[in-house]
PDB file of N, H, CA, C and O in Angstrom:
ATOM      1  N   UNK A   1      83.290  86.262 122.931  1.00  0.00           N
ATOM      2  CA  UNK A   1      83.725  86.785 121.665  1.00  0.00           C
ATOM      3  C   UNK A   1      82.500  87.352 120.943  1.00  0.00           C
ATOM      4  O   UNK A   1      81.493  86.644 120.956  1.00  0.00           O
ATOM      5  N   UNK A   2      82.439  88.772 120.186  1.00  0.00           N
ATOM      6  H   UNK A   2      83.258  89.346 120.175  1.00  0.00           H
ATOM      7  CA  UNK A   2      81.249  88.913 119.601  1.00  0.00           C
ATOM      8  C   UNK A   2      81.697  89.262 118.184  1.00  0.00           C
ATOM      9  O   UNK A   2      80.780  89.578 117.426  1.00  0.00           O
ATOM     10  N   UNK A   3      82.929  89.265 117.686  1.00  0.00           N
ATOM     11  H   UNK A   3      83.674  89.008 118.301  1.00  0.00           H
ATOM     12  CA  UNK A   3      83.208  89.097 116.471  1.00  0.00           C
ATOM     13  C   UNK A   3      84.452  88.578 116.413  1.00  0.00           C
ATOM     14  O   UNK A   3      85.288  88.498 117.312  1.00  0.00           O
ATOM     15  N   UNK A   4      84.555  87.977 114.460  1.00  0.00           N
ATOM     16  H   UNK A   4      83.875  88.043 113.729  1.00  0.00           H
ATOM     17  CA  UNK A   4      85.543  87.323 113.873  1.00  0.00           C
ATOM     18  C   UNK A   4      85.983  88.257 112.979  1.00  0.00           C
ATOM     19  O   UNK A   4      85.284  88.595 112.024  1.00  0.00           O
ATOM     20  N   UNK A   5      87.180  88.759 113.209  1.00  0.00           N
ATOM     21  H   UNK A   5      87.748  88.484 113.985  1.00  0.00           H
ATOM     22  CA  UNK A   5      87.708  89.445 111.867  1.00  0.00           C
ATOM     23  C   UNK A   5      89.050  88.630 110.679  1.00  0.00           C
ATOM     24  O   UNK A   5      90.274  88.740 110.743  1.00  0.00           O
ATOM     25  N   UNK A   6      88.281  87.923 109.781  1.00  0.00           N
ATOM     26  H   UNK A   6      87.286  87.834 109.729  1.00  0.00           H
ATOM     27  CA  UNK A   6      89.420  87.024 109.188  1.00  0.00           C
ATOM     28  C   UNK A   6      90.193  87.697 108.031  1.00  0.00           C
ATOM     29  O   UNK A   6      89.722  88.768 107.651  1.00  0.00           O
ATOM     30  N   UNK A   7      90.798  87.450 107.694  1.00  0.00           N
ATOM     31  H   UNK A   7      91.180  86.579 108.003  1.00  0.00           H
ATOM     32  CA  UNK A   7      91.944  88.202 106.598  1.00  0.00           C
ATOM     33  C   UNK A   7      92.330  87.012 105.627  1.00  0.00           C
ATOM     34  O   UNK A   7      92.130  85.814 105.824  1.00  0.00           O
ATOM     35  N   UNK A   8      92.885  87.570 104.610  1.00  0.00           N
ATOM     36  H   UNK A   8      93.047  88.544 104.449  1.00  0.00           H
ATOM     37  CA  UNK A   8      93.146  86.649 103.373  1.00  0.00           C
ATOM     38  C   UNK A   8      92.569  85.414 103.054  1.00  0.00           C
ATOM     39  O   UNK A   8      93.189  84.515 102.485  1.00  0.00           O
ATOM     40  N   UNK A   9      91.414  85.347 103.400  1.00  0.00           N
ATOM     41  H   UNK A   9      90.910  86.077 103.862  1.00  0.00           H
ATOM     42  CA  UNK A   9      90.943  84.375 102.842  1.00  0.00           C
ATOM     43  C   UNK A   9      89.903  84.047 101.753  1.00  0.00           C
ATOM     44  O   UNK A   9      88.914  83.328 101.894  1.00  0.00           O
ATOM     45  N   UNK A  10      90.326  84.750 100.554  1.00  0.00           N
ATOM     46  H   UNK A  10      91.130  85.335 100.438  1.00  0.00           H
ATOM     47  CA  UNK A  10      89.703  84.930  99.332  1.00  0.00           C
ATOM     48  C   UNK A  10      90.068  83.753  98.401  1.00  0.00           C
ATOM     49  O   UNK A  10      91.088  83.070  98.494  1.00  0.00           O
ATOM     50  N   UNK A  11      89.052  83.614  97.459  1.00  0.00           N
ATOM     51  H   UNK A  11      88.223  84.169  97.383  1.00  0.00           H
ATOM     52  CA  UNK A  11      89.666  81.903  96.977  1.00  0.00           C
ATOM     53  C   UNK A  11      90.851  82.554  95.429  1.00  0.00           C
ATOM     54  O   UNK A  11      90.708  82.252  94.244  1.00  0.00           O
ATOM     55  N   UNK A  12      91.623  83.212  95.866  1.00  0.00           N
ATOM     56  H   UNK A  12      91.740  83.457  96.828  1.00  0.00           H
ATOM     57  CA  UNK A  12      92.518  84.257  95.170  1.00  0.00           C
ATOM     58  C   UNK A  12      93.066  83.230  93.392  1.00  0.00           C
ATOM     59  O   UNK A  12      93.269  83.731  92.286  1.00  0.00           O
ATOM     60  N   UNK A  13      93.132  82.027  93.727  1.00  0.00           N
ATOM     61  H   UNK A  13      92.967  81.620  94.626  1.00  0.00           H
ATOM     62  CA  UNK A  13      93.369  81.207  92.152  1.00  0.00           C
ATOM     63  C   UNK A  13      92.167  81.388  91.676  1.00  0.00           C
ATOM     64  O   UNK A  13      92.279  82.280  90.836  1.00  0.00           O
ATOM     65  N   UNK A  14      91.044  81.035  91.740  1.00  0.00           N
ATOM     66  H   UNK A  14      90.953  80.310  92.422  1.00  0.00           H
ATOM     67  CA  UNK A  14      89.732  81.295  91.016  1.00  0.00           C
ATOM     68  C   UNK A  14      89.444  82.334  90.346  1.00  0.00           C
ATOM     69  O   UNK A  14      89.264  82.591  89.156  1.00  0.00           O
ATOM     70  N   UNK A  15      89.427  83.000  91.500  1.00  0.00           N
ATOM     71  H   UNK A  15      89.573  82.791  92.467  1.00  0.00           H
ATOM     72  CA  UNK A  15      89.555  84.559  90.869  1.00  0.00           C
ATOM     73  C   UNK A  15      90.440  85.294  89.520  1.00  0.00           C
ATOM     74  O   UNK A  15      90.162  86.036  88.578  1.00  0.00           O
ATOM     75  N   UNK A  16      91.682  84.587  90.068  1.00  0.00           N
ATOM     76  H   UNK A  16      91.908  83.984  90.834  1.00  0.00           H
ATOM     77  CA  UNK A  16      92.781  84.647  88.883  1.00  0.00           C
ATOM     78  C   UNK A  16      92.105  84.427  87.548  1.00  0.00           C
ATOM     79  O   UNK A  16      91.984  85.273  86.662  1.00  0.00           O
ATOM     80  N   UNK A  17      91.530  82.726  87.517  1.00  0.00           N
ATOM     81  H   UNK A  17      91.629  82.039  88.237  1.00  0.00           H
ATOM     82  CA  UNK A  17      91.462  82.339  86.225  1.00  0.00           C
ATOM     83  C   UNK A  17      89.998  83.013  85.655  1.00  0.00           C
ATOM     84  O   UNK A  17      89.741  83.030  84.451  1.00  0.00           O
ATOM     85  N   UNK A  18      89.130  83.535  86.630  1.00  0.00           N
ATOM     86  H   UNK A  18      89.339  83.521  87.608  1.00  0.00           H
ATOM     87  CA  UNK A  18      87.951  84.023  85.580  1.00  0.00           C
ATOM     88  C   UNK A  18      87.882  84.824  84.859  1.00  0.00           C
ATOM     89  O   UNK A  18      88.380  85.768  85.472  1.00  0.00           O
ATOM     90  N   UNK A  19      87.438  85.375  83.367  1.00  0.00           N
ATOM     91  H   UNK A  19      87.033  84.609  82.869  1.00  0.00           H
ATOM     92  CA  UNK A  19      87.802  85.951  82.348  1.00  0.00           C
ATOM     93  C   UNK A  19      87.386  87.648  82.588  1.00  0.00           C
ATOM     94  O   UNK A  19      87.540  88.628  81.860  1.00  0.00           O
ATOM     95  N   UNK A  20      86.925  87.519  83.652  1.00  0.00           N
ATOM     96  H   UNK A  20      86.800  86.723  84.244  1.00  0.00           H
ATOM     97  CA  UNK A  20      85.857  88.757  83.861  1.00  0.00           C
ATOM     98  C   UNK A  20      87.068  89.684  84.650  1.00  0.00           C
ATOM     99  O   UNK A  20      86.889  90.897  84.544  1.00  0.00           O
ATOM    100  N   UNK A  21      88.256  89.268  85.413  1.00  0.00           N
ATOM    101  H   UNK A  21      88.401  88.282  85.499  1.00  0.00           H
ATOM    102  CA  UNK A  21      88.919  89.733  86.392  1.00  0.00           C
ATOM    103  C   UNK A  21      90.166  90.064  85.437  1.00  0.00           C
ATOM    104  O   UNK A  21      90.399  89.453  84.394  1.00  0.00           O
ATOM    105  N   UNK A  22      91.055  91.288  86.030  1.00  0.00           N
ATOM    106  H   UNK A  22      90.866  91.784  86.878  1.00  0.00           H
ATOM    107  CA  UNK A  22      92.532  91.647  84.634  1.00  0.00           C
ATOM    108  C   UNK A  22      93.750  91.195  84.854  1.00  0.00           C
ATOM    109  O   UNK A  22      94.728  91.506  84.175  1.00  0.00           O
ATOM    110  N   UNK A  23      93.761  89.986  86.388  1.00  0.00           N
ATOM    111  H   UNK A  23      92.967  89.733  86.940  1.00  0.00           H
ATOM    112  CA  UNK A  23      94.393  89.095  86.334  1.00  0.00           C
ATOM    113  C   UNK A  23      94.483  87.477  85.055  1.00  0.00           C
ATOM    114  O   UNK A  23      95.456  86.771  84.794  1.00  0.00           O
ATOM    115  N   UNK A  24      93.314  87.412  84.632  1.00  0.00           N
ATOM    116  H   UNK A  24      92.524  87.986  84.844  1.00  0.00           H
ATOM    117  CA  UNK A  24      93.162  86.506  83.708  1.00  0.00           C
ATOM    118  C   UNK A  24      93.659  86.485  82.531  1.00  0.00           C
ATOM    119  O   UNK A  24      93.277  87.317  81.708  1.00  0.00           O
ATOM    120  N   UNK A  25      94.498  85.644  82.245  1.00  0.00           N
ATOM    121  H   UNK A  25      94.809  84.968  82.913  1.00  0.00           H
ATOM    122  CA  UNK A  25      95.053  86.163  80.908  1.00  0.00           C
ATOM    123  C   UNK A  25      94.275  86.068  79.828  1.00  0.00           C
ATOM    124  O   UNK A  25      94.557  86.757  78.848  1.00  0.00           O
ATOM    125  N   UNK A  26      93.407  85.396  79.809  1.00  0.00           N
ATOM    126  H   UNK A  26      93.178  84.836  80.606  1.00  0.00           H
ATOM    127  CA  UNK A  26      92.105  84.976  78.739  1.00  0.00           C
ATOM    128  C   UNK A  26      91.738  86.610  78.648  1.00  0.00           C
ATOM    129  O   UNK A  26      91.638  86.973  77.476  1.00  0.00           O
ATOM    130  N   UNK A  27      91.509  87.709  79.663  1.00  0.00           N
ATOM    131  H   UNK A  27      91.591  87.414  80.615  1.00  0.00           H
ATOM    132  CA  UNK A  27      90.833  88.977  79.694  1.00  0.00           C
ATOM    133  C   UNK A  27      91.784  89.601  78.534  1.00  0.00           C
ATOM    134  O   UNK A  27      92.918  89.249  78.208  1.00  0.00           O
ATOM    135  N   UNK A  28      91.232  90.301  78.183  1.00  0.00           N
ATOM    136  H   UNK A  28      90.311  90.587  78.448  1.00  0.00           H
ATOM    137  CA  UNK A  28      91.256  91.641  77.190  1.00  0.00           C
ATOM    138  C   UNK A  28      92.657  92.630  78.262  1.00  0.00           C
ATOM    139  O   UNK A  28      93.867  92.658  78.035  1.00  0.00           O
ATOM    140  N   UNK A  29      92.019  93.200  79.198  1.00  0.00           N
ATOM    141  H   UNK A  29      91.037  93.178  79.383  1.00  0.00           H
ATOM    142  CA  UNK A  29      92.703  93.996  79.903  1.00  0.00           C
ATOM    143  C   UNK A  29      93.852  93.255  80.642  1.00  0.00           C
ATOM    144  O   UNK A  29      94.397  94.013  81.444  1.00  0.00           O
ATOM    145  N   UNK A  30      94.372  92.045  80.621  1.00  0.00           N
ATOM    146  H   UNK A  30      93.929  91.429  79.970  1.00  0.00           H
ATOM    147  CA  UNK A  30      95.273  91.255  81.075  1.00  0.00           C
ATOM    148  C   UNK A  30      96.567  91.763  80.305  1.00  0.00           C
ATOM    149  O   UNK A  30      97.524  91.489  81.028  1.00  0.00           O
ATOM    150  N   UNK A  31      97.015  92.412  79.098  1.00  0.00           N
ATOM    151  H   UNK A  31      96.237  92.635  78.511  1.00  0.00           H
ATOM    152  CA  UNK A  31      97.682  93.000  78.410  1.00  0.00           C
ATOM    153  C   UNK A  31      98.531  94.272  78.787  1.00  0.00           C
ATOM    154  O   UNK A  31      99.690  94.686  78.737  1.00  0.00           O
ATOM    155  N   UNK A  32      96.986  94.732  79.287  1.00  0.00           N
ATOM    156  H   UNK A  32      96.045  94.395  79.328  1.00  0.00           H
ATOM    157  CA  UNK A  32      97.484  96.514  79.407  1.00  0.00           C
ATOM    158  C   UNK A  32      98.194  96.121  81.163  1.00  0.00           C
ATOM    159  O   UNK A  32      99.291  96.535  81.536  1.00  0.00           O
ATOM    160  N   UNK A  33      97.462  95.443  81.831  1.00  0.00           N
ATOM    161  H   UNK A  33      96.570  95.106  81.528  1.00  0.00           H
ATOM    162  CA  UNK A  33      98.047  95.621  83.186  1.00  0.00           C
ATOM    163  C   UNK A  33      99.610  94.747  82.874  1.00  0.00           C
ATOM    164  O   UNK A  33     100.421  95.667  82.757  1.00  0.00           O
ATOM    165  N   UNK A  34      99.968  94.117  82.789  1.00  0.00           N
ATOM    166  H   UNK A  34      99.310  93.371  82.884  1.00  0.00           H
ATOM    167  CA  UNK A  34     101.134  93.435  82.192  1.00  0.00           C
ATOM    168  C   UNK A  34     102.019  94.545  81.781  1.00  0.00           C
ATOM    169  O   UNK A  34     103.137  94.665  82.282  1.00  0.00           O
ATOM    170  N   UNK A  35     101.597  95.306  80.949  1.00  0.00           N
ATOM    171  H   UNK A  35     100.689  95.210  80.541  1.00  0.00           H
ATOM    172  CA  UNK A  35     102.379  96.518  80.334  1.00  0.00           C
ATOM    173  C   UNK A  35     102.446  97.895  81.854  1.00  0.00           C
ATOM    174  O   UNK A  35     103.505  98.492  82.047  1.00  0.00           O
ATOM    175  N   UNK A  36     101.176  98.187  82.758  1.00  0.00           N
ATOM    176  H   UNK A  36     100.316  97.702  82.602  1.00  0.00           H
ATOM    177  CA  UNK A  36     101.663  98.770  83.443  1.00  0.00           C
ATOM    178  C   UNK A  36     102.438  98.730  84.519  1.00  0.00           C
ATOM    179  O   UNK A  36     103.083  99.613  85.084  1.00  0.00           O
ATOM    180  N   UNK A  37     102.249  97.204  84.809  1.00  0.00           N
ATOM    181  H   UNK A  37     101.725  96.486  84.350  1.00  0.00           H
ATOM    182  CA  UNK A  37     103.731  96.867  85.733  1.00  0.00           C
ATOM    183  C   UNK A  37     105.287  96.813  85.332  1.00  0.00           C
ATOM    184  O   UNK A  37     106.238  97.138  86.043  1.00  0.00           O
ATOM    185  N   UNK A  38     105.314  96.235  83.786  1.00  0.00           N
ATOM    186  H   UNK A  38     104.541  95.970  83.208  1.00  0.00           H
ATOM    187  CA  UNK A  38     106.297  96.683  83.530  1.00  0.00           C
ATOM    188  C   UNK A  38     106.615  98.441  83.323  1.00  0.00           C
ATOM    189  O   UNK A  38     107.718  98.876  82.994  1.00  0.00           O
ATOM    190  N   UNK A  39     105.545  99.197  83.559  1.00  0.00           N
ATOM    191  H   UNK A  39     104.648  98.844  83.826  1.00  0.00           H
ATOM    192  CA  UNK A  39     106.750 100.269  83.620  1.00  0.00           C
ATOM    193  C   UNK A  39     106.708 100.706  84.885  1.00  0.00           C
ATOM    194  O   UNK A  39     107.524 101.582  85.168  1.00  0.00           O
ATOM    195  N   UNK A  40     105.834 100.262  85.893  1.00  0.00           N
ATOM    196  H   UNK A  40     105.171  99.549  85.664  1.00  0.00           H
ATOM    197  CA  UNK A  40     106.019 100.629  87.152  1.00  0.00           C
ATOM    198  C   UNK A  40     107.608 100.080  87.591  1.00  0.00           C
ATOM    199  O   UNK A  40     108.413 100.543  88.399  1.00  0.00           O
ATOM    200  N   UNK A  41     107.653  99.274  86.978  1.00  0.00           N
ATOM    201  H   UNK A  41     106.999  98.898  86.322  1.00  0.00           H
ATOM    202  CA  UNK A  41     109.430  98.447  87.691  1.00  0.00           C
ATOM    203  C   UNK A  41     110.537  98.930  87.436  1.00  0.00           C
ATOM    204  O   UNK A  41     111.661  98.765  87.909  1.00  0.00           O
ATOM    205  N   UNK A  42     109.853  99.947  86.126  1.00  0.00           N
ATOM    206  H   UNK A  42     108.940 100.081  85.742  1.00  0.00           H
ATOM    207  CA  UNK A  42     111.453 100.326  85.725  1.00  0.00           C
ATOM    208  C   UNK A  42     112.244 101.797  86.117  1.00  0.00           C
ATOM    209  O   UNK A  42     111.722 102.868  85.806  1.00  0.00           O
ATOM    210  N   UNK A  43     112.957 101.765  86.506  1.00  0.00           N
ATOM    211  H   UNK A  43     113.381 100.896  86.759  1.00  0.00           H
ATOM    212  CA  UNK A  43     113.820 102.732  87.610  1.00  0.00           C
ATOM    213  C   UNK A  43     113.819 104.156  86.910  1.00  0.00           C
ATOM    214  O   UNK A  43     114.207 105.146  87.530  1.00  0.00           O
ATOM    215  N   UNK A  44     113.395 104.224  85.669  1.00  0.00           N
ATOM    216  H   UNK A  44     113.080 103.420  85.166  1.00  0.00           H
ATOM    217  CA  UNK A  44     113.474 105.478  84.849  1.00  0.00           C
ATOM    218  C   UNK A  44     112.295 105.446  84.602  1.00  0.00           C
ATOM    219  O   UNK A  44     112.123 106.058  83.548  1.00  0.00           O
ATOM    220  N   UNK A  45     111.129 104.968  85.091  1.00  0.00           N
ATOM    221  H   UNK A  45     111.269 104.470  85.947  1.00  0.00           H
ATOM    222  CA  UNK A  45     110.260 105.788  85.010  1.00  0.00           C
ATOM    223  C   UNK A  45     110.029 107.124  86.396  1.00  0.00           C
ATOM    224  O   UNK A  45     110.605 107.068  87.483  1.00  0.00           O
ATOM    225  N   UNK A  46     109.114 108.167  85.993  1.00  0.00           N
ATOM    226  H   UNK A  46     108.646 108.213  85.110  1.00  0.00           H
ATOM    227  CA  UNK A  46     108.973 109.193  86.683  1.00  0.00           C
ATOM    228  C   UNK A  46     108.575 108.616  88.059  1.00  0.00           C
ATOM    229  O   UNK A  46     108.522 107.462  88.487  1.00  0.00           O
ATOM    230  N   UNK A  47     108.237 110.166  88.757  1.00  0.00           N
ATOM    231  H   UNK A  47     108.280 111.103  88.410  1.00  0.00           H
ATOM    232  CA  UNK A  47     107.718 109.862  89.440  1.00  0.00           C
ATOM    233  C   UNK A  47     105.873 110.724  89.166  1.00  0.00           C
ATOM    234  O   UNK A  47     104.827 110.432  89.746  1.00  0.00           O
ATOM    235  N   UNK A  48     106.022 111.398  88.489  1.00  0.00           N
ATOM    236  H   UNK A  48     106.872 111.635  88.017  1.00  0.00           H
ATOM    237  CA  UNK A  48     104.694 111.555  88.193  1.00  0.00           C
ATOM    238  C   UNK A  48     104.123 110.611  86.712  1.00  0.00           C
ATOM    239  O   UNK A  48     103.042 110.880  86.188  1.00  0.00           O
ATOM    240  N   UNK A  49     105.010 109.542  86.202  1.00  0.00           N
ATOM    241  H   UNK A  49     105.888 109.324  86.629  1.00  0.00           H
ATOM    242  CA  UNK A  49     104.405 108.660  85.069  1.00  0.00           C
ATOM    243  C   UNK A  49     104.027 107.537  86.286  1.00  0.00           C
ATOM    244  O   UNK A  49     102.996 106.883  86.131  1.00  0.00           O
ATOM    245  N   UNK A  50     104.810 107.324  87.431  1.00  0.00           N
ATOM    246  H   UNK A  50     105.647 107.856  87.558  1.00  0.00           H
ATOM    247  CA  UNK A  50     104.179 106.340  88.488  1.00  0.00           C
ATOM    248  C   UNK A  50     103.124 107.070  88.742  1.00  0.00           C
ATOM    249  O   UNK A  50     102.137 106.531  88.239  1.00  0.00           O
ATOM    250  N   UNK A  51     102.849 108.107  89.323  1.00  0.00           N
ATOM    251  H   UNK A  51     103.650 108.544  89.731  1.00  0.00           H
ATOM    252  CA  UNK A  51     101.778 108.106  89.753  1.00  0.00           C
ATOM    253  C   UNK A  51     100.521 107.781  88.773  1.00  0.00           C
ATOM    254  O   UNK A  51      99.554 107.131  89.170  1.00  0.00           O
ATOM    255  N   UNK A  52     100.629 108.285  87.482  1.00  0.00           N
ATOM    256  H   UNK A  52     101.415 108.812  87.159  1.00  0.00           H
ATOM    257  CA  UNK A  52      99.825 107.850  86.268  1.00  0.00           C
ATOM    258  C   UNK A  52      99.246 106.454  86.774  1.00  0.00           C
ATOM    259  O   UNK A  52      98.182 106.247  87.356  1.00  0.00           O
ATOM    260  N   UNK A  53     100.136 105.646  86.431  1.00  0.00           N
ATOM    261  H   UNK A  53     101.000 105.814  85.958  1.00  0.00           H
ATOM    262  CA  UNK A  53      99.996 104.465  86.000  1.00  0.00           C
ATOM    263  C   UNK A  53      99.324 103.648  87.536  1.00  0.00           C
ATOM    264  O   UNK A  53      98.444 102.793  87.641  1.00  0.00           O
ATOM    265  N   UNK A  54      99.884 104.108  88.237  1.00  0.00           N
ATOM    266  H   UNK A  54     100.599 104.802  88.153  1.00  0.00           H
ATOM    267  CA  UNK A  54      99.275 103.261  89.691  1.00  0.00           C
ATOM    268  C   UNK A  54      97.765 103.685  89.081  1.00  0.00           C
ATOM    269  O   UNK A  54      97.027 102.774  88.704  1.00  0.00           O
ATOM    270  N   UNK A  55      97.263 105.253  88.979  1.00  0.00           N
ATOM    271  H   UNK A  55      97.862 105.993  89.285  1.00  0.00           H
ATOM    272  CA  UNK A  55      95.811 105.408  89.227  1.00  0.00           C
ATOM    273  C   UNK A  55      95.057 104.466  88.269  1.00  0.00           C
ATOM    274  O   UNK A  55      94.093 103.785  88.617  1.00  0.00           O
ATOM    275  N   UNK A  56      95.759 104.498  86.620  1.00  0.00           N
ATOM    276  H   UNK A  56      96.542 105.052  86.338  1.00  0.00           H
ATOM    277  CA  UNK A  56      95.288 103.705  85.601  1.00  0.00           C
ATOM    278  C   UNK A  56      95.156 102.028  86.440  1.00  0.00           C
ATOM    279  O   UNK A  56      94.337 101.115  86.334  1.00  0.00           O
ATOM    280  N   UNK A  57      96.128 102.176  87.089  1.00  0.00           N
ATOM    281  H   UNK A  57      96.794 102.918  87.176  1.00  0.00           H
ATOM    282  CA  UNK A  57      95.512 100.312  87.546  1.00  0.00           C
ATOM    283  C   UNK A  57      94.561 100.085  88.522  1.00  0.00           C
ATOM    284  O   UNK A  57      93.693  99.213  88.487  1.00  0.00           O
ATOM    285  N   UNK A  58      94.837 101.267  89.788  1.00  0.00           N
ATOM    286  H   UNK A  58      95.541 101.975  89.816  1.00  0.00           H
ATOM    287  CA  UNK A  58      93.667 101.429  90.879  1.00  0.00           C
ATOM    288  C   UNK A  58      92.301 101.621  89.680  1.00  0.00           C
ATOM    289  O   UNK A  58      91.484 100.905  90.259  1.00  0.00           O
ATOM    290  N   UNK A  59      91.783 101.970  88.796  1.00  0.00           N
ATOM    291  H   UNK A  59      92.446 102.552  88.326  1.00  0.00           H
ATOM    292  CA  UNK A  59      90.823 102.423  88.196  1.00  0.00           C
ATOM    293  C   UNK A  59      90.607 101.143  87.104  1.00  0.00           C
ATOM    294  O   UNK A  59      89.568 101.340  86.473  1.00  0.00           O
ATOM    295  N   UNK A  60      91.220 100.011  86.736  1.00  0.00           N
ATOM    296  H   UNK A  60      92.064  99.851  87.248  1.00  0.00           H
ATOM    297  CA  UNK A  60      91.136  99.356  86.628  1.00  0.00           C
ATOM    298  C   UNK A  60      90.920  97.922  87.338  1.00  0.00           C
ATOM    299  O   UNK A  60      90.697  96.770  86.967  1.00  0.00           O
ATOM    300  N   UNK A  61      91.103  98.596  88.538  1.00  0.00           N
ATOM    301  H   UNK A  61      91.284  99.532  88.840  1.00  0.00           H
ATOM    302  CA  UNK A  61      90.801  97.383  89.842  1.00  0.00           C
ATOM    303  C   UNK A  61      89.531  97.489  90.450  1.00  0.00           C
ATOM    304  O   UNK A  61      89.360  96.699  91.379  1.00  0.00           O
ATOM    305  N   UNK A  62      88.085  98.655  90.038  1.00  0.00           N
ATOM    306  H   UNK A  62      88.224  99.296  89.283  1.00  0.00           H
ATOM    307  CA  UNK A  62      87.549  99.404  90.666  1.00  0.00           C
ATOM    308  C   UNK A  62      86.081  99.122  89.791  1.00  0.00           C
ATOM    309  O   UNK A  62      85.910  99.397  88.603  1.00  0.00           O
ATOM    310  N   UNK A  63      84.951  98.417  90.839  1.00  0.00           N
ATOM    311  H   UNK A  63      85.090  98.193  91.803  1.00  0.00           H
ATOM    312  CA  UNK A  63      83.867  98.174  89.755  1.00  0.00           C
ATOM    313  C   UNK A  63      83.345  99.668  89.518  1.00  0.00           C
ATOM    314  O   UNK A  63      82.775  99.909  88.455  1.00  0.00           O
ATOM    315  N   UNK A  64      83.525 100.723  90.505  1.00  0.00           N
ATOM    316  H   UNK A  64      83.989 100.528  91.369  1.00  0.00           H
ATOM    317  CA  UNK A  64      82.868 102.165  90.427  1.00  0.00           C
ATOM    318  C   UNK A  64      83.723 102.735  90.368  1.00  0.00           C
ATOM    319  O   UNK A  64      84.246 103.106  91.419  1.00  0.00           O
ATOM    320  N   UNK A  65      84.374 103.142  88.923  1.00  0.00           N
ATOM    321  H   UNK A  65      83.949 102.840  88.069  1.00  0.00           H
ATOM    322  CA  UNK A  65      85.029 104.203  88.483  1.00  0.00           C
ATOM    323  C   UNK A  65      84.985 105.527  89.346  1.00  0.00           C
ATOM    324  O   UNK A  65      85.915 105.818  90.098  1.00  0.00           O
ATOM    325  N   UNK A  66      83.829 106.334  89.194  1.00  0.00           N
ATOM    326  H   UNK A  66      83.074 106.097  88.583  1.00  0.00           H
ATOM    327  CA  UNK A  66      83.808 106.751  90.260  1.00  0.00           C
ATOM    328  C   UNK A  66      83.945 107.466  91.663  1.00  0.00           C
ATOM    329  O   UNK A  66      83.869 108.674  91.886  1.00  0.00           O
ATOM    330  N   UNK A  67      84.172 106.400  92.586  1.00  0.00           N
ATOM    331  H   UNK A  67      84.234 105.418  92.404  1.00  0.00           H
ATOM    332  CA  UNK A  67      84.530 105.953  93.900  1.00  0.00           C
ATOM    333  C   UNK A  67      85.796 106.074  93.789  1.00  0.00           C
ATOM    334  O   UNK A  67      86.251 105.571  94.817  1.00  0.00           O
ATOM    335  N   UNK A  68      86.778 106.506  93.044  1.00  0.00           N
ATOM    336  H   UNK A  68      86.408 106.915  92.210  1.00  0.00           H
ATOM    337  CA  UNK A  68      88.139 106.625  92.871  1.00  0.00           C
ATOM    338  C   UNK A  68      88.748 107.835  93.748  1.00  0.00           C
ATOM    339  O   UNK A  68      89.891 107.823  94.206  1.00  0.00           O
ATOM    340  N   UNK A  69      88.077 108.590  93.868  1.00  0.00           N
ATOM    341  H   UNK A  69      87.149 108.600  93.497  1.00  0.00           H
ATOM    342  CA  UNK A  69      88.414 110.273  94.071  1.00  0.00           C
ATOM    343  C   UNK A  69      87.859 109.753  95.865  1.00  0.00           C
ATOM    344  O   UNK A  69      88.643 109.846  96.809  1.00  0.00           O
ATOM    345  N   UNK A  70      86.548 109.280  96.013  1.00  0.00           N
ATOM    346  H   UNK A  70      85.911 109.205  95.245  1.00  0.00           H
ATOM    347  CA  UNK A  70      85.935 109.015  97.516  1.00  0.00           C
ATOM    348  C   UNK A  70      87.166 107.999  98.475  1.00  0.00           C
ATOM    349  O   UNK A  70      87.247 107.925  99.701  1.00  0.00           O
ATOM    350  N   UNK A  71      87.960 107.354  97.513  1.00  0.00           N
ATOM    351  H   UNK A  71      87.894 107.414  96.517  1.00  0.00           H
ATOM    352  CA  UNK A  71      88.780 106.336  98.632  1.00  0.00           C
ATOM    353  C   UNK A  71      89.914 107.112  98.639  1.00  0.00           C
ATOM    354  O   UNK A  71      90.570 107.084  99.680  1.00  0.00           O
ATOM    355  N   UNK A  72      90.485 108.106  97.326  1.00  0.00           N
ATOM    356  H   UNK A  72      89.953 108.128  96.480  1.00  0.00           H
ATOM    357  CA  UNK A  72      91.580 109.370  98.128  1.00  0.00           C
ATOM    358  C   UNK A  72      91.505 109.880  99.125  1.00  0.00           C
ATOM    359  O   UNK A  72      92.402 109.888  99.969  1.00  0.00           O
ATOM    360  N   UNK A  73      90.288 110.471  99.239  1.00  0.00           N
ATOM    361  H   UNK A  73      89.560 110.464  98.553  1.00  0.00           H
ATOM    362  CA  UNK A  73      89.746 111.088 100.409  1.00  0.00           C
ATOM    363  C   UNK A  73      89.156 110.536 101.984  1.00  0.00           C
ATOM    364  O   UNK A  73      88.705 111.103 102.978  1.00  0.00           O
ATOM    365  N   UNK A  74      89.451 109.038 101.572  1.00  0.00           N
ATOM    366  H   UNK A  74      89.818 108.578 100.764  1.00  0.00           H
ATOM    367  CA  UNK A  74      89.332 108.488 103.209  1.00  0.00           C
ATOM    368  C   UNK A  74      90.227 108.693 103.885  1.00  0.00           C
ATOM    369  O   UNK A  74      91.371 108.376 103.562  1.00  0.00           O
ATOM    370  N   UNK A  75      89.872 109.381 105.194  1.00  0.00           N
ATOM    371  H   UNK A  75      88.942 109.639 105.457  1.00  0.00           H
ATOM    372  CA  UNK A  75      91.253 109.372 106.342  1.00  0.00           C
ATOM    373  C   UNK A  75      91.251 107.688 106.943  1.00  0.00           C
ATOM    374  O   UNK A  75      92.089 107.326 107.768  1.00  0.00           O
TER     375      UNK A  75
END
């Protein structure tokens, strides 16, 4: 064997609760993402207000703003 490729194994509750991440509800930005899932769910929104809102959260998930446009462009 010359490599291990492991998957999901991030300590994903920790992460949750630290204030720094927009899963945390303690965070500031824990609000707005809350608000963009609810309109991602709802059946009347567009399909170009989805696309909005996915990028607003990808760009909120993203320490290099950025790098946003470089991971479109990965094949």
């Amino acid at each position: 064997m010359t490599k291990i490729i492991a998957g999901g194994l991030c300590a994903f509750y920790e992460y949750m609760e630290h204030p720094s991440t927009i899963y945390c509800k303690d965070s500031p930005s824990n609000q707005r993402m809350k608000e963009i899932f609810a309109e991602l769910r709802k059946p009347e929104t567009s399909r170009e207000e989805h696309i909005a809102l996915s990028k607003k959260w990808t760009m909120m998930l993203m320490y290099r703003k950025d790098a946003y446009y470089e991971l479109l462009n990965r094949k």
